[in-house]
Every structure is written in structure tokens, then in C-alpha cells.
N, C-alpha and C positions, 0 to 999 in steps of 0.2 A: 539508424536505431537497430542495436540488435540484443540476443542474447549474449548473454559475455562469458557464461561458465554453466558447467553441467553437462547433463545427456544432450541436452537443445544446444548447445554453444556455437556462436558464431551464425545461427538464423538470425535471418534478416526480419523484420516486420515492420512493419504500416505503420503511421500517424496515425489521427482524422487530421484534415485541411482545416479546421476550424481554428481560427485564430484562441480560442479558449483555451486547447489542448497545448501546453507547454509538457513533454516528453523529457522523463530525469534523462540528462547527460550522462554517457556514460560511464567518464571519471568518476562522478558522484555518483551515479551506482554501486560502481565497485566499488566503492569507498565506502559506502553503505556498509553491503555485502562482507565484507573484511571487518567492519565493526560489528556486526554480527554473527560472527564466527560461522562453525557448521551449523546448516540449517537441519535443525532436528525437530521433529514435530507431526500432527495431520492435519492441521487445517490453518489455513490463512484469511487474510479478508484485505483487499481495498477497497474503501470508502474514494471516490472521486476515480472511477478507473482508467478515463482516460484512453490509450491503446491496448491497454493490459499486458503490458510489459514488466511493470514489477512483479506482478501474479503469475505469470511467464518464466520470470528468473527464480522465482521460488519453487517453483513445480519443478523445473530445469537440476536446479540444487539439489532435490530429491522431497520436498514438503509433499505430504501424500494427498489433498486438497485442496483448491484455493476458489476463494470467493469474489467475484469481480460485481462491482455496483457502480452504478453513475446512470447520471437522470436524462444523459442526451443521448439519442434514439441515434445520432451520427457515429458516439464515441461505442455504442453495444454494437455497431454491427462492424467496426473497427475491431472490434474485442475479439466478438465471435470470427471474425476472419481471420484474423490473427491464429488464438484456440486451435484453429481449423489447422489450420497451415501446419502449425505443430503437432498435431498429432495429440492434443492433451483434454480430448472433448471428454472423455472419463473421469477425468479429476478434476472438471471444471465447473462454474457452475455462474453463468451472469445471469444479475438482477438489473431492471431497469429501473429504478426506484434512484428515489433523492436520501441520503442520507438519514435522514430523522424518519422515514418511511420506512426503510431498512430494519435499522434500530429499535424500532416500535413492534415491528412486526416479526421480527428473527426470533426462534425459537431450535434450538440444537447445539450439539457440544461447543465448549467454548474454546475461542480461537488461541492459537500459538503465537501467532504473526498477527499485525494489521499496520497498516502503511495507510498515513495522511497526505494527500498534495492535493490540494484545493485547488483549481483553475485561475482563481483570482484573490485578491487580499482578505483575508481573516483575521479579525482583532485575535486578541491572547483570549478575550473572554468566550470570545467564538469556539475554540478549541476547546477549553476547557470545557465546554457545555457538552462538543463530541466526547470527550476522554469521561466524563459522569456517566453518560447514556451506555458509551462500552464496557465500564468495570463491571455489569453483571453478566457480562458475555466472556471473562476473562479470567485466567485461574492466577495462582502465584505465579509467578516469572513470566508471566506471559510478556511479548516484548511489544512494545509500539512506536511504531517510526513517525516524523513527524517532518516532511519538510515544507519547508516556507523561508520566504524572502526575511533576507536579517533583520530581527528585532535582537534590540539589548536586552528587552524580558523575555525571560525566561519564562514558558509555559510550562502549570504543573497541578497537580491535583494533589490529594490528599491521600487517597488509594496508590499513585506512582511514586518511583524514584527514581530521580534521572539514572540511567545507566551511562550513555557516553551521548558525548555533543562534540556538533566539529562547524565549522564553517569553511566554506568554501566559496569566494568573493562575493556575490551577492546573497547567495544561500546559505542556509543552517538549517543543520541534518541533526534533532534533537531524537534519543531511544532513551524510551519512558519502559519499565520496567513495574508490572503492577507487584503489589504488597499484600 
């Protein structure tokens, strides 16, 4: 697992061991990444962060902030070691909070980026309950990534419009685009 493009490019970084943490491949990153042209903006966010490697390629790409969150005490000090390693403790900023804790309590500009990968299965109505909680953190175009294991429905809200969708054998990589 590394970084793929930017100042950072081609650092290396950590997992957690935890069998929970599934790490985006990096074809599907950059596949991401490329569906989302240049990355322009100041602030990021993921929800479920994992090793913080998406928050890593976004700071990388040049995002002037990025927010990293996730409830397991294994996956932050993953995070923070990571951060570390890179050089991007400035622009960085982990919450160890769950999701809906985050959301409740976050107050400040609202995000450019926010990137979804849940550790384990989420119904469509699951999401949609995250993407209601984040539209008032979210301005016009603000973009939202979304990956999760292939469903034929399509997740969506009322505030988004799909921007672009891809799958990738098991995977679909939906960007929601609010209105």
C-alpha cells in the first residue's frame, strides 16, 4: 500500500492487522483519483478511516486539509503513524469517534471531499442515513465518494446527483455530487 501520485508519491504505509481494515487497492484508487480529476479544494473528510491512506493521497494531490475519523483505537494509531511518516501532521487532523459521533458533533467549514468505505456490509439505507447527516456539512459540488461491495441499487439522496460510477469486479466506486 502506497501513495500513488503527488508530493508524497510512491511512500509506502501501514495497514492495521485487523482483519476489519480492508485497504482501497491501488488500481481502484487511481481509478478513483482519475474520476476525480484535479483535486482542488481545503478540506477533506473520511468517515471509516482505516490506515488513512485515502486522506494521505488527497493531501498528496495538494487538498489543503483532510479529516481522518474511525472508532478503532488500532485503525488512529495506524493513522497517526502513517501522518507521521509523511510529514503531513499540519494538515491533518484524526478524530477517534464513530461515524454518527463525528456528524453530531462537527462544527466548521464544509468539506470538498469525503470518501465512504465502511469495514463491513451496509445496506443502501445505511448510507443514505450517512449522506442526510453530511449535506449540511457540504456546499454545491462538493463531491462524495462512496465505495462498497456490488449492489445493483444504486445509493442516493435527494440533495446528490450521481456524478460518475464504475465497478470494478467486486467493487463500485459511486461519486455523489451534492446540489
Amino acid at each position: 500500500m502506497r501513495i500513488i501520485s503527488g508530493q508524497r508519491r510512491g511512500m509506502k504505509l501501514i495497514a492495521p492487522k485487523s482483519m476489519k481494515t480492508r485497504p482501497t487497492e491501488d488500481r481502484i484508487k487511481e481509478n478513483v483519483f482519475n474520476l476525480l480529476g484535479p483535486i482542488e479544494g481545503r478540506l477533506g473528510l473520511e468517515l471509516f478511516a482505516g490506515s488513512g491512506q485515502i486522506g494521505l493521497e488527497f493531501l498528496s494531490r495538494g487538498l489543503d486539509k483532510f479529516i481522518f475519523v474511525d472508532s478503532s483505537s488500532e485503525a488512529i494509531k495506524c493513522i497517526k503513524d502513517n501522518i507521521a511518516k509523511a510529514k503531513l501532521d499540519d494538515r491533518s487532523l484524526v478524530k477517534n469517534n464513530s461515524w454518527e459521533v463525528f456528524l453530531g458533533t462537527h462544527a466548521g467549514e464544509p468539506f470538498d471531499y469525503v470518501y465512504l468505505d465502511p469495514p463491513y456490509e451496509y445496506s443502501v439505507a445505511k448510507y443514505e442515513k450517512i449522506l442526510e447527516k453530511l449535506e449540511r456539512f457540504l456546499h454545491a459540488s462538493s463531491k462524495v465518494v462512496i465505495e462498497h461491495n456490488h449492489n445493483p441499487e444504486e445509493i442516493s439522496h435527494q440533495c446528490y446527483k450521481l456524478y460518475k460510477s464504475r465497478t470494478y469486479g467486486e467493487k463500485t466506486i459511486e461519486i455523489l455530487e451534492k446540489i
